[in-house]
N, C-alpha and C positions, 0 to 999 in steps of 0.2 A: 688293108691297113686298119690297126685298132681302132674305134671311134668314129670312124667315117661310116655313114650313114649313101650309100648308092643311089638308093629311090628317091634320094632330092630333099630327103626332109632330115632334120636332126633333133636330139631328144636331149632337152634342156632341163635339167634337174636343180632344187632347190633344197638349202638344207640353213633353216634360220635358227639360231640362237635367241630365246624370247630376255626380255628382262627379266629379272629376280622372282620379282613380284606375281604373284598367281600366272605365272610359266602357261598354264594347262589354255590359256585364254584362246581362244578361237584367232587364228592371224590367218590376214588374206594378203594375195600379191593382185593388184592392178595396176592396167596400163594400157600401151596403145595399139596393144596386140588382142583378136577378140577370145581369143583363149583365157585372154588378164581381162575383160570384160569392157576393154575399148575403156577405159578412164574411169569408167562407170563402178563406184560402189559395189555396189549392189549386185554386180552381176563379175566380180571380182573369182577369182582362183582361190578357194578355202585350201588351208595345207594342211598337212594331217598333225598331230603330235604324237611323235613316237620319242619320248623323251630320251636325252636332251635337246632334242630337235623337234622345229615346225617340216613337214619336210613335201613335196609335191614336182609333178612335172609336164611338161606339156611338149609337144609337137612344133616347129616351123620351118617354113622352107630355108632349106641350106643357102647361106651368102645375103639371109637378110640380116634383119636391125630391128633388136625391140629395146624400149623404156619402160621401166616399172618403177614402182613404188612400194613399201610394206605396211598394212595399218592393220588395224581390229578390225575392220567391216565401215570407218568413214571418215573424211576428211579431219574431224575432231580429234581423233583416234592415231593418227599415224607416225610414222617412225620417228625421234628423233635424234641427235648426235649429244654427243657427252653434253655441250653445252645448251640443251636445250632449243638448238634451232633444226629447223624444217632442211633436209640435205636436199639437194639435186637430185634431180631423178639418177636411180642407178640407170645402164644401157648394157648392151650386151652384141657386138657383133657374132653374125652365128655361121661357121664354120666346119663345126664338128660337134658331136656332142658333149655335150660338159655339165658339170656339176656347180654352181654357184653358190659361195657359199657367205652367210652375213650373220650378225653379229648386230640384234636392236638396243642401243646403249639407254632408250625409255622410250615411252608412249607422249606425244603432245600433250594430254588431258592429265597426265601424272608425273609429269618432270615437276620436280622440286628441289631447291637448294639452289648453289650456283658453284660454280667449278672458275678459277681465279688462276692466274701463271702470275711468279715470281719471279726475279732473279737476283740469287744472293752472293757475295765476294767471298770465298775460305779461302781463310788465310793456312789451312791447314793442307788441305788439297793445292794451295795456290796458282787457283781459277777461279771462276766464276760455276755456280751451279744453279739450274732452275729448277723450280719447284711448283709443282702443280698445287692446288690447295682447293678443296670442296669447304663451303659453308654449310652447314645443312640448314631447312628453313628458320628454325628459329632464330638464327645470328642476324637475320633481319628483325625481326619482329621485337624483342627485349635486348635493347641497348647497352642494357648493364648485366647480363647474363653473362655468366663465364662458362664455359666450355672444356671437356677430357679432350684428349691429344691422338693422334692415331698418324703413327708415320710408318709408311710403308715403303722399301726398295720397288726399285723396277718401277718407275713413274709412269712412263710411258704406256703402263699394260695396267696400271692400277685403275684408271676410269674411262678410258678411249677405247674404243676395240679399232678404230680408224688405225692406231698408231702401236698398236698392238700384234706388232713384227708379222710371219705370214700367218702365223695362227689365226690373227684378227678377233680374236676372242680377248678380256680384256677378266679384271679380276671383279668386278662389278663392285670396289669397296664404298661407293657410295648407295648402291641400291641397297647395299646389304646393312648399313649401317641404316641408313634411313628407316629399312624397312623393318630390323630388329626395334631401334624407336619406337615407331609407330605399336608394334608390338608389348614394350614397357621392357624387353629384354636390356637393353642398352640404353643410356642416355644420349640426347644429340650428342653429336662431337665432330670437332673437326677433322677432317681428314688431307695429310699428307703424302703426296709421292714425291719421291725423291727420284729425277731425273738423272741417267748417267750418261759421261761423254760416250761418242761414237767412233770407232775408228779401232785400231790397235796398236798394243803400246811395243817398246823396245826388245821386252822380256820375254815377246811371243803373244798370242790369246787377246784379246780385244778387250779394249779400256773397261768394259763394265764388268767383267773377269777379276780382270788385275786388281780392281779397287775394292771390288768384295770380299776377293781371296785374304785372308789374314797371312798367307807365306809372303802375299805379294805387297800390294800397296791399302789392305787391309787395316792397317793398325791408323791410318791418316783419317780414311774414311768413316773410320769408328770415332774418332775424335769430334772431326765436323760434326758428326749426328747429333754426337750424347753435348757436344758444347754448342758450337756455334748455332747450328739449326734450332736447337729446342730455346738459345736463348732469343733467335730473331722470331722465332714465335710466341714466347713469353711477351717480347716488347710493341709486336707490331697489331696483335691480335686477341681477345677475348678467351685465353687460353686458363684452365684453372693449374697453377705452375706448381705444382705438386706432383712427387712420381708416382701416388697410388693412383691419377689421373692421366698418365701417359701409357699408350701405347708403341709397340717398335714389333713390325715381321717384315715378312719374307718367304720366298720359296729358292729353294735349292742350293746354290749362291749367297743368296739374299738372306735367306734361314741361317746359314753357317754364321755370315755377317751379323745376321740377329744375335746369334749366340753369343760371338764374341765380343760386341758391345757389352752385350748382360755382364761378362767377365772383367773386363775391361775396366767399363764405366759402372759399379756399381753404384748405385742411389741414384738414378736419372731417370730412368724408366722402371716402372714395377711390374710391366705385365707383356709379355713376350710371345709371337706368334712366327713357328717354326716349322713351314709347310717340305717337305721332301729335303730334308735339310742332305748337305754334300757334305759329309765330315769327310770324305776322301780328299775333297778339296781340291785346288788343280794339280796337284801333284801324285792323285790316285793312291794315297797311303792305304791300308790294309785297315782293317778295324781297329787291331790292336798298335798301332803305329799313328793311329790319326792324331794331327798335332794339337786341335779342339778340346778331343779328350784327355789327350795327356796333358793339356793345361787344366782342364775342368780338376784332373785328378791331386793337382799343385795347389788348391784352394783351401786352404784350412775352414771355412766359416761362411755357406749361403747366408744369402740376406733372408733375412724372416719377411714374410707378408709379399712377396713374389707368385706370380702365378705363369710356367711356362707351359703351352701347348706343341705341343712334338707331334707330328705324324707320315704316313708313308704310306706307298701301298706295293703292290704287288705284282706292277706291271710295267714294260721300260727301263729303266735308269734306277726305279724305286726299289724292284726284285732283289739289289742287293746292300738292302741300306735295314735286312736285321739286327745283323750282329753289331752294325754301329750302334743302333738304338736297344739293342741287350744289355752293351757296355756300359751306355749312359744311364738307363735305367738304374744299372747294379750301381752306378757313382752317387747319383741323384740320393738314392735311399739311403746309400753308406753314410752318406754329410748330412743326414735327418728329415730329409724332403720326404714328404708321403703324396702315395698315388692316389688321384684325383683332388689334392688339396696344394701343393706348390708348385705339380707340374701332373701333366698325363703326356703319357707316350699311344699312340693308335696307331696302329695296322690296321688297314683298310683295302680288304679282297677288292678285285676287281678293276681299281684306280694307280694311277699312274704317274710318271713325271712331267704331266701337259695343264697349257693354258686352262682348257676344259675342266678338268679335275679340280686344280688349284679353285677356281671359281666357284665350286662348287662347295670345298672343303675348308673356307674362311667363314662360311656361313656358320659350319662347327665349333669353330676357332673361338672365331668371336665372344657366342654365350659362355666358356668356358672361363674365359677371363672376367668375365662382370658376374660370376655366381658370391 
């Protein structure tokens, strides 16, 4: 039988996702196993980095029980969850051999900011929708400082890798924000996810589908964003209400939705982030059939002082999302857009339609729109 290990023992593999922030940093696993160095620091399980992963494994008897922890090398140092606190120990009953896999959302000694749930009434949606909301640290520190906007789809995967479906991988937009910051690339800002129902709707495909999809209940969802959200955030929050200080992305779904808000709502948002965008849409249309760009192609007059990020790659679900991004290319330019100044389209070898990727590929995003 695959996995099963005969001689009694099983071979427990690790494969961690570090934070944002200098990745390369040395992580250990401890715990109460003496392989994880019995609790003990110091005498901890170093993992290796073989980027994008911390990764290592170790030996124990088949049908026991260990608890770990992940830190830099000391109780100061160690893992913790979006919101800044200290989790429970992870555990592991051992059975067969397995691969364990995590997702560190920050370090104890370098969490920063604070991460906030909401919950707002659309009358447009008519429901109720929550919304995650990071502060970054300065909204503490200068009372009267106002702040740029960043509202991102797909909440749930925006700052949590916990809640970050089975990938557990999470889009890190606050480390990346923060740490662009820190950097002088971006200024603080706040940052938005925008949470979607769970379940599936009447028309087939699952509620977070249908509300993105613009065939589907797309054009509602585009309304709530560019009105009611961005105004319950103008009202309740240190927001600077200007659209050359708003942000709005997305991946896949979420990119499409990007897009057609842009079209939609113009003057709300000025600067747009389009990761593996789905012009196929759920209806699978062909390039020259996509209903995105045959709207894009109905538009007499982009808005000036816009800046859209497009990209894709070459692996997955991405392999055939050229000729979408040929077409909009050739539209983009036709309406007077130029390349690297209101919009860039990137093809990027290697990368793909995943959690992973995305994460990796906002970090890009991002500088492009504050150049």
């Amino acid at each position: 039988m695959a996995g099963v290990n005969f001689v009694g023992m099983s071979r427990i593999s690790f494969r961690v996702v570090p934070p944002i922030d200098r990745p390369g940093s040395p992580v250990f696993l401890t715990g109460d196993h003496p392989a994880l160095g019995g609790w003990e620091p110091s005498q901890a399980l170093q993992l290796n980095w073989q980027p994008p992963f911390h990764t290592g494994e170790f030996e124990i008897a088949t049908g026991g029980h260990f608890e770990y922890k992940i830190t830099r090398g000391g109780w100061q140092c160690e893992a913790v969850d979006a919101h800044g606190q200290v989790p429970p120990n992870s555990w592991h009953e051992v059975w067969l051999d397995a691969t364990l896999h995590h997702t560190v959302a920050d370090w104890k000694d370098r969490y920063s900011g604070r991460l906030t749930r909401e919950v707002i009434h659309s009358r447009a949606l008519a429901q109720e929708r929550e919304l995650l909301i990071w502060l970054p640290p300065g909204y503490a520190r200068d009372s009267a400082h106002r702040f740029p906007l960043i509202v991102l789809h797909d909440g749930a995967s925006v700052f949590d890798p916990s809640t970050s479906g089975l990938s557990r991988v999470d889009l890190a937009a606050d480390e990346w924000v923060g740490l662009l910051a820190r950097k002088g690339v971006l200024p603080e800002s706040l940052v938005v996810g925008v949470c979607h129902p769970e379940g599936f709707s009447q028309e087939g495909g699952n509620l977070r589908d249908f509300e993105l999809s613009p065939e589907l209940g797309g054009d509602a969802y585009a309304e709530f964003v560019a009105t009611e959200l961005v105004a319950h955030m103008d009202a309740r929050h240190r927001t600077i209400a200007k659209p050359e200080a708003r942000s709005l992305g997305g991946f896949g779904l979420g990119a499409l939705s990007t897009f057609h808000t842009a079209l939609r709502h113009p003057g709300v948002f000025q600067n747009f982030i389009c990761l593996s965008t789905s012009f196929e849409d759920v209806s699978q249309s062909l390039p020259a059939n996509a209903v995105a760009l045959k709207e894009l192609e109905k538009v007499r007059n982009l808005e000036k002082g816009v800046r859209m990020y497009f990209d894709y790659g070459d692996r997955e679900i991405d392999e055939c999302y050229e000729q979408y991004h040929a077409i909009l290319g050739g539209l983009l330019r036709e309406k007077g857009w130029r390349d690297g100044q209101e919009f860039t389209i990137a093809r990027l070898p290697g990368e793909g339609h995943t959690s992973l990727s995305w994460r990796a590929r906002l970090g890009e995003a991002l500088p492009f729109l504050a150049r």
